[in-house]
C-alpha positions as CSV (number, residue, x, y, z in Angstrom):
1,X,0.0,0.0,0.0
2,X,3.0,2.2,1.1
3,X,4.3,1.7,-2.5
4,X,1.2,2.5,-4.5
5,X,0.6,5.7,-2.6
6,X,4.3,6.6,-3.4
7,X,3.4,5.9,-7.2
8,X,0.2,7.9,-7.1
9,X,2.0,10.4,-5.6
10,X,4.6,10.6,-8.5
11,X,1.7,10.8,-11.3
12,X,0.1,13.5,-9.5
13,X,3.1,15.1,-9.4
14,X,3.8,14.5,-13.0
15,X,0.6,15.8,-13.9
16,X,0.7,18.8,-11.5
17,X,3.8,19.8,-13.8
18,X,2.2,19.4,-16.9
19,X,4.1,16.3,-17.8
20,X,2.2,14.4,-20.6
21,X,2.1,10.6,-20.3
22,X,4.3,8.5,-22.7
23,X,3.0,8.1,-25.7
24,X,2.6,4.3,-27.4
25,X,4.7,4.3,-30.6
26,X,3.2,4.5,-33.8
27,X,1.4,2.0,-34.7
28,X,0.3,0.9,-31.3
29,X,-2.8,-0.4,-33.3
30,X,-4.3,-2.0,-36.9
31,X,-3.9,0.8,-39.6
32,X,-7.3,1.3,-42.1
33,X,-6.5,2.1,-45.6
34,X,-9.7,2.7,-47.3
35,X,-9.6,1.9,-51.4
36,X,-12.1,4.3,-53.0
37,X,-13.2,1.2,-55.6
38,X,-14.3,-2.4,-55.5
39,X,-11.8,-5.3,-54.7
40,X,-9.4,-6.7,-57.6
41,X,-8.9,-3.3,-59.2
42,X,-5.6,-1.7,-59.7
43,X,-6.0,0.5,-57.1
44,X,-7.1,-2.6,-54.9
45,X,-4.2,-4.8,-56.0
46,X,-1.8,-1.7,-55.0
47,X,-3.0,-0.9,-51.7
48,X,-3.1,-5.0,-51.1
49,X,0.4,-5.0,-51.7
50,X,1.6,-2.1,-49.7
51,X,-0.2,-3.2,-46.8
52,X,0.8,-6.7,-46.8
53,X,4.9,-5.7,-46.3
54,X,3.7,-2.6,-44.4
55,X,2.4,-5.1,-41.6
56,X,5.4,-7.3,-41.9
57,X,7.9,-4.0,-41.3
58,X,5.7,-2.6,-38.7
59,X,4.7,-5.7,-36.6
60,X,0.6,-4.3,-36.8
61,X,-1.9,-4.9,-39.4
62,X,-2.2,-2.4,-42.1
63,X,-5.7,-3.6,-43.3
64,X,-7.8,-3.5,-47.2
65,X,-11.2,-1.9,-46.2
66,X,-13.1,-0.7,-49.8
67,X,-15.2,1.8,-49.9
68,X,-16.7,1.8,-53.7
69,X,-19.3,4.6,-55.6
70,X,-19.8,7.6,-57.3
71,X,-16.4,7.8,-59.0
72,X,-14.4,6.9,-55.9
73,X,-15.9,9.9,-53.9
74,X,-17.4,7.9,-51.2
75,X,-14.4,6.4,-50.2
76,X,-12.7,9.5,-50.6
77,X,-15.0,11.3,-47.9
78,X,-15.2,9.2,-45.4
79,X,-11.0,8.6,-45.3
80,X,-11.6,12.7,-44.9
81,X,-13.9,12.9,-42.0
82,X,-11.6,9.7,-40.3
83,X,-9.7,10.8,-37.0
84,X,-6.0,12.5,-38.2
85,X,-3.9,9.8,-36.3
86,X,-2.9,7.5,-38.7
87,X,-5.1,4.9,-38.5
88,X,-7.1,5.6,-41.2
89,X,-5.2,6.4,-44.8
90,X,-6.5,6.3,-48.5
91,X,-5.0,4.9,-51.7
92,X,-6.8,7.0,-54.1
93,X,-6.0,6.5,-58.2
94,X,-6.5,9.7,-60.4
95,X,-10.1,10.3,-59.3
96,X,-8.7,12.1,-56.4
97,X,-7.2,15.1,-59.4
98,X,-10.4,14.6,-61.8
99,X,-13.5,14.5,-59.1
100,X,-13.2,18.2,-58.3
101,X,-13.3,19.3,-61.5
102,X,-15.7,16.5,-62.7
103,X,-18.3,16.8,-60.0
104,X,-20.4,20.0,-59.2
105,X,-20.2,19.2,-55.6
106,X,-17.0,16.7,-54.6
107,X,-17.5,15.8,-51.1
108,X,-13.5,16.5,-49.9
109,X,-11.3,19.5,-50.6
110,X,-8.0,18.1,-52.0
111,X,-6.0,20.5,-50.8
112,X,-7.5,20.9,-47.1
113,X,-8.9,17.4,-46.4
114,X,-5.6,15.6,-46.4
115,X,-1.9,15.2,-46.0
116,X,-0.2,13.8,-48.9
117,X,2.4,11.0,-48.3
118,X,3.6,9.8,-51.4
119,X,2.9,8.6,-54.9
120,X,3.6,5.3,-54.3
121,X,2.9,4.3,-58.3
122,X,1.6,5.4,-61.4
123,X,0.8,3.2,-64.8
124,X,0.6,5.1,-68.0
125,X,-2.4,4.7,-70.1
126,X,-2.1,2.9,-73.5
127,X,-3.7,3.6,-76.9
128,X,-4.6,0.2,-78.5
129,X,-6.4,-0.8,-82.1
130,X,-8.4,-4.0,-82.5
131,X,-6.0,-7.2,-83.9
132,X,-7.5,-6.4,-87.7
133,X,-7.5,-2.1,-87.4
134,X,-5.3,-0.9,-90.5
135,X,-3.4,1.5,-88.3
136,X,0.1,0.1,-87.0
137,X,1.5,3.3,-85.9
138,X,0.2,6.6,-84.2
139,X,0.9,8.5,-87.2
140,X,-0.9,6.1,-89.1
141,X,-4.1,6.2,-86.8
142,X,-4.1,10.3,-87.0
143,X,-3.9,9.8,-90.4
144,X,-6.9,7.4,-90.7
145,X,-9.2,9.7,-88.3
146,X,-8.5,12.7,-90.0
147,X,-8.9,11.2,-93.8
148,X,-12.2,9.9,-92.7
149,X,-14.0,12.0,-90.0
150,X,-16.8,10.8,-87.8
151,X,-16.5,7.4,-88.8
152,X,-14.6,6.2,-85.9
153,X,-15.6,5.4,-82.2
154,X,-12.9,5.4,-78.8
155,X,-13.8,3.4,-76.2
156,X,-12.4,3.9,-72.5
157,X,-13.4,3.0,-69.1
158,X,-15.8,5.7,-67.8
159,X,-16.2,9.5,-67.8
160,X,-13.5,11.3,-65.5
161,X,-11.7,8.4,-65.7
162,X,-7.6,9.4,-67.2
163,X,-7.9,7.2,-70.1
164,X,-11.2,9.5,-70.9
165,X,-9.6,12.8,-70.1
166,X,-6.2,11.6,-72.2
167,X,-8.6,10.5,-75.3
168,X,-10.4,13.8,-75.2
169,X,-6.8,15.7,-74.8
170,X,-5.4,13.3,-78.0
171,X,-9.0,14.9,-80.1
172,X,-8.2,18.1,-79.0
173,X,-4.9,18.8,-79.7
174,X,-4.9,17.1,-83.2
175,X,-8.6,18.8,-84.1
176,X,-9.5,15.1,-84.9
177,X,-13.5,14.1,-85.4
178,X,-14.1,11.0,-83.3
179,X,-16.4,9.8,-80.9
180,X,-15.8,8.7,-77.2
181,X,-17.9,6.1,-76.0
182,X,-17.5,5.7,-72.4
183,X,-17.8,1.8,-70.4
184,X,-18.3,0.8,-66.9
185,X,-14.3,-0.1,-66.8
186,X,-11.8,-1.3,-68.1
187,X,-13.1,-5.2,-69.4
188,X,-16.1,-3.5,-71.3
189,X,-14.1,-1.1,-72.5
190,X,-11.2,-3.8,-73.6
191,X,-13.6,-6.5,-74.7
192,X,-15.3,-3.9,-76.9
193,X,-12.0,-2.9,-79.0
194,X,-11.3,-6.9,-78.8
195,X,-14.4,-7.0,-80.8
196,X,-14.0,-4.3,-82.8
197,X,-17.5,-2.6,-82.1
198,X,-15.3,0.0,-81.0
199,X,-11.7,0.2,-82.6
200,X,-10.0,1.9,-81.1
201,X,-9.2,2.2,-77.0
202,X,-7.4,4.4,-74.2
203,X,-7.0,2.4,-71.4
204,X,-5.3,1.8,-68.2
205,X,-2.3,-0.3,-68.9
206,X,-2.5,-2.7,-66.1
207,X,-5.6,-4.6,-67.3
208,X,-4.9,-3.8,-71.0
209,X,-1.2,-5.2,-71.2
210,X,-2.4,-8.7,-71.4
211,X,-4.1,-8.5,-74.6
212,X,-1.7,-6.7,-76.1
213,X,0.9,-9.4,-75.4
214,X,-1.7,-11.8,-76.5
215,X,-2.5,-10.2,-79.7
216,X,-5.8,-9.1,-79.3
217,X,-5.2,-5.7,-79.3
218,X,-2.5,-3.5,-81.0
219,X,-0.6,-1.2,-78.7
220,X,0.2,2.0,-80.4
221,X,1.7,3.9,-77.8
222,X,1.6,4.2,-74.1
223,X,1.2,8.0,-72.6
224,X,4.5,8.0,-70.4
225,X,7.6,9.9,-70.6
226,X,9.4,6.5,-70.8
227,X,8.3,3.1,-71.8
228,X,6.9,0.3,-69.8
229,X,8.7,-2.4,-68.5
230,X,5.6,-4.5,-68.6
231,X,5.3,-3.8,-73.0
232,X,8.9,-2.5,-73.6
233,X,8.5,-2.6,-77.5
234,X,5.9,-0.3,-77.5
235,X,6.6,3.9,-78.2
236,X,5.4,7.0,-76.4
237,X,3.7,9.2,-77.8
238,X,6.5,11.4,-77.7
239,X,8.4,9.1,-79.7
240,X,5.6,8.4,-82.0
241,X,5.2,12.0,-82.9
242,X,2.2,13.3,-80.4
243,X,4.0,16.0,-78.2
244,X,2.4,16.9,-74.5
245,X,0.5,14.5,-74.4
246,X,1.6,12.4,-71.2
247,X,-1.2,11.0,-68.7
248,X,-1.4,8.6,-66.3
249,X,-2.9,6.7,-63.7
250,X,-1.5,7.5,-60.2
251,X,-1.1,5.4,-56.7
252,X,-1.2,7.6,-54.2
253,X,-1.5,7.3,-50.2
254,X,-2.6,10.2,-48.5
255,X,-3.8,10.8,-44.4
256,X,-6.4,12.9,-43.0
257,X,-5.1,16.5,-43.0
258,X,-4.0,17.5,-39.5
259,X,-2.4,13.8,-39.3
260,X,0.9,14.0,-37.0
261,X,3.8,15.2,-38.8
262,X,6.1,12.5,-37.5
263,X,3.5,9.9,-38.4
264,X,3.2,10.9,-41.9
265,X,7.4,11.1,-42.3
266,X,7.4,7.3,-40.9
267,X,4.9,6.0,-43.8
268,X,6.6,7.7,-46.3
269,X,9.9,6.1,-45.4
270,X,8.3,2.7,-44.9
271,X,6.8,3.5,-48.2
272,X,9.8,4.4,-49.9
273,X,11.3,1.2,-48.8
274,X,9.0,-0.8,-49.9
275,X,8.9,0.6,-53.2
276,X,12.3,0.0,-54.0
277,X,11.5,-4.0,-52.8
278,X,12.4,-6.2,-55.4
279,X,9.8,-8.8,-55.6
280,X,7.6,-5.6,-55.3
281,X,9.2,-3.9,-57.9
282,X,8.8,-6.8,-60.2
283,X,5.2,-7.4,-59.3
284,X,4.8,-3.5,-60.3
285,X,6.6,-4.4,-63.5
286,X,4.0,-7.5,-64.1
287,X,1.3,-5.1,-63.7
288,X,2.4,-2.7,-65.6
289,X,2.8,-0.3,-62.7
290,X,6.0,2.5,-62.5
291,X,7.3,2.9,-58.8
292,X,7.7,6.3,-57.8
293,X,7.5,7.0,-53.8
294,X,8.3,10.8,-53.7
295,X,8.4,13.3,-50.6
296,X,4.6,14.6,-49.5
297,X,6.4,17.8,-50.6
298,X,7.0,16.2,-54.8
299,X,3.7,14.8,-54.2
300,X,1.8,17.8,-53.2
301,X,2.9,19.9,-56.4
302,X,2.1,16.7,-59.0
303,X,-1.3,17.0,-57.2
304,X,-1.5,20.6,-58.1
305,X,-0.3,20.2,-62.0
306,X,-2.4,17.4,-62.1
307,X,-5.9,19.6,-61.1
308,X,-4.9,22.0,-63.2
309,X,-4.0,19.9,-66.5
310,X,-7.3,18.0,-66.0
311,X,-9.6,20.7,-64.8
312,X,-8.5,22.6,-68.5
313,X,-9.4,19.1,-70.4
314,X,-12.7,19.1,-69.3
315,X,-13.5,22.8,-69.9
316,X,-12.0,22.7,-73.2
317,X,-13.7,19.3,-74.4
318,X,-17.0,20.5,-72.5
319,X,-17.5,17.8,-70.8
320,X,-20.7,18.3,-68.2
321,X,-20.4,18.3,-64.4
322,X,-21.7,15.4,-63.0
323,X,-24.5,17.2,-60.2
């Protein structure tokens, strides 16, 4: 009894000089990462792998929880209402850049709502042509749309979605006369160009690289600054002669804004390392993925260019806010 009065004593003390209790170390706790979309995506399959080697370095759970609908927007809310301690985080794809421009009323504020971590990934999109479309070159599909325009349908996996935005860029800067015919995803989309009902594609590469190496589809060109490991023989667009044209599909992990900055430093090095993982780095290859892990700092300004580039596509191609 003597010695527990002495120890009560101590806290009170402690506490009567303002002395904070020790804190648990981060994570103390399963981690939430919420995945705007339904399982087996891209986005899914990324956030799947981050966490699984994220629990192993950390010794806690880093857990999968999807949140699907409207665009990704749900998911995207409710990671920004979540407590800012670091046991909530997102994995958002390129909705998170499009939806405010695209949606009347997004329910989060990009800038405000969260703390960026890193761009963990990004995949470029592709242009593809059906097995039996005439065109075997960029220059030679330009040359096709503009000798017969109107004829020709574009098939990609949704409005807002980059593939979409990149296809309406492509029309726009070349002045070319073809119509975009939007899917729910990327199968429809694919399966549509496989069966020529619409010719030609923009798509994601990830679940587009597979037909391409199978023959089913014609890569033209993918929309990075470099090529793909995952389809090395096929150009840019810089190299096939279409200039500021590049697009992509990004990876990113972001917190709740307000989120300890200590906390978020940790993930982005346990990120980084990761990243640079080889078996994870040739599973990113496999999919067709590009590892990137910046600073929040790298990753706050690609947010930024990437509003701005997209928010300008959809103005100039007049494409109508989704109320």
């Amino acid at each position: 009894m003597r010695l527990l009065r002495i120890l009560g004593a101590v806290a009170a003390a402690g506490l009567a000089l303002g002395l904070a209790p020790a804190q648990a170390a981060y994570p103390d706790h399963p981690v939430k990462i919420i995945v705007p979309f339904a399982a087996g995506g891209p986005t899914d399959v990324m956030a799947r792998l981050i966490a699984q080697k994220m629990s192993d370095d950390l010794k806690q759970q880093f857990f999968v929880e999807n949140r699907p609908g409207a665009g990704g927007n749900i998911g995207m809310a409710e990671a920004a209402r979540a407590a800012p301690d670091g046991y909530t985080l997102l994995v958002a794809s390129s909705s998170y850049v499009v939806n405010p421009s695209l949606y009347a009323h997004a329910p989060y504020d990009p800038f405000k709502d969260f703390a960026p971590i890193t761009l963990a990934a990004a995949s470029p999109n592709i242009v593809v042509v059906t097995a039996s479309f005439p065109a075997k070159s960029m220059k030679e599909l330009i040359d096709i749309l503009k000798k017969e325009p109107g004829k020709y349908t574009i098939a990609n996996p949704g409005i807002g979605t980059t593939p979409q935005l990149a296809a309406e860029l492509f029309k726009l800067s070349l002045k070319l006369d073809a119509t975009s015919v939007p899917f729910g995803g990327a199968a429809p989309a694919i399966q549509s160009a496989i069966a020529g009902h619409t010719p030609i594609a923009f798509s994601a590469l990830p679940p587009t690289s597979p037909q391409v190496k199978a023959g089913t589809l014609r890569g033209l060109a993918v929309t990075s600054a470099k090529r793909s490991a995952a389809l090395p023989d096929v150009p840019t667009l810089e190299e096939a002669g279409v200039k500021a044209q590049e697009s992509e599909t990004m990876q990113g992990i972001f917190a709740p804004a307000k989120t300890p900055k200590d906390v978020v430093a940790l993930l982005q090095k346990e990120i980084v390392k990761v990243m640079a993982m080889p078996d994870v780095k040739a599973k990113c290859a496999q999919l067709g993925f590009d590892p990137v892990a910046n600073t929040p700092d790298e990753f706050n300004a690609y947010i930024k260019k990437e509003i701005d580039k997209w928010a300008k596509v959809i103005k100039d191609a007049k494409i109508p806010q989704i109320k």
